[in-house]
PATIKOL-515775 format. One line per 2 residues: their letters; for each residue y, x, z of C-alpha. Coordinates in steps of 0.05 Angstrom, whole numbers. Each point is the difference from the previous one (the first is absolute). Layout:
<atoms>
A	Y/X/Z ~ ... .
</atoms>
This chain:
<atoms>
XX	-969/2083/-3313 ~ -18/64/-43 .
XX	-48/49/34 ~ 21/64/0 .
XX	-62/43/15 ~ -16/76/-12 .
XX	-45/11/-70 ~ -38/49/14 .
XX	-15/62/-7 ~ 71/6/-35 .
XX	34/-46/58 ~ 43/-31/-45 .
XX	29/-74/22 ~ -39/-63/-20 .
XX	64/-31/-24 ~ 15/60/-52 .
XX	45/49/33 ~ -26/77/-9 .
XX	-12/7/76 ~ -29/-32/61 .
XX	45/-23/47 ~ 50/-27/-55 .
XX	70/-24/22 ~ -28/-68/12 .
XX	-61/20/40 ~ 47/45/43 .
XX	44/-54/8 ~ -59/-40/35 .
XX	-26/48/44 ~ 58/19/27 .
XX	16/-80/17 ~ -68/-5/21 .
XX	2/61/54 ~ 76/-12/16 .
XX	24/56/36 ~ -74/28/22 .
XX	2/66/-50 ~ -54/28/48 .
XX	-45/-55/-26 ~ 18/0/-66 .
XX	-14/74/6 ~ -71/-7/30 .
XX	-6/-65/-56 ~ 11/49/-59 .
XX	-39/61/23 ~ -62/-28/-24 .
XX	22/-13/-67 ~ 30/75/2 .
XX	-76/27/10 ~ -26/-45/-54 .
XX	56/19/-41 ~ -11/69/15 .
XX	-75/-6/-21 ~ 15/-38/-64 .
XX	51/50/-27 ~ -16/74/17 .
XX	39/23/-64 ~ 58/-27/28 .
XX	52/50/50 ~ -17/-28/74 .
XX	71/-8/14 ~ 14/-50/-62 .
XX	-59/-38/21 ~ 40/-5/69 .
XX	52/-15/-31 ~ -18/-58/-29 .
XX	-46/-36/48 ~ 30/18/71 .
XX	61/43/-13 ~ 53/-53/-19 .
XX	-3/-30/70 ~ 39/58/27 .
X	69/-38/-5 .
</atoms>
């Protein structure tokens, strides 16, 4: 099974993709917290600060974007 970790302090995908969560790490979570966006929600925050820290040049909201936003829907 391919990881698919954040590189940091870009967070680019382990497996290659431009971002962290790609489509396939995405994919896993949400099977993995099945309904529970709450936890998901809580799950990701952490990454959002560390993200957050890593990337200052970056706008706030396409950080949030990236790491917690797409689990809006």
């Amino acid at each position: 099974m391919r990881q698919h970790s954040p590189v940091r302090p870009e967070w680019s995908c382990t497996c290659g993709e431009l971002r962290w969560p790609c489509f396939s790490e995405k994919a896993r979570l949400g099977w993995l917290y099945d309904g529970t966006l709450p936890a998901l929600g809580i799950y990701l925050s952490g990454f959002l600060v560390e993200a957050l820290a890593d990337m200052p040049e970056r706008p706030e909201g396409a950080v949030y974007a990236q790491i917690l936003g797409w689990i809006r829907g």
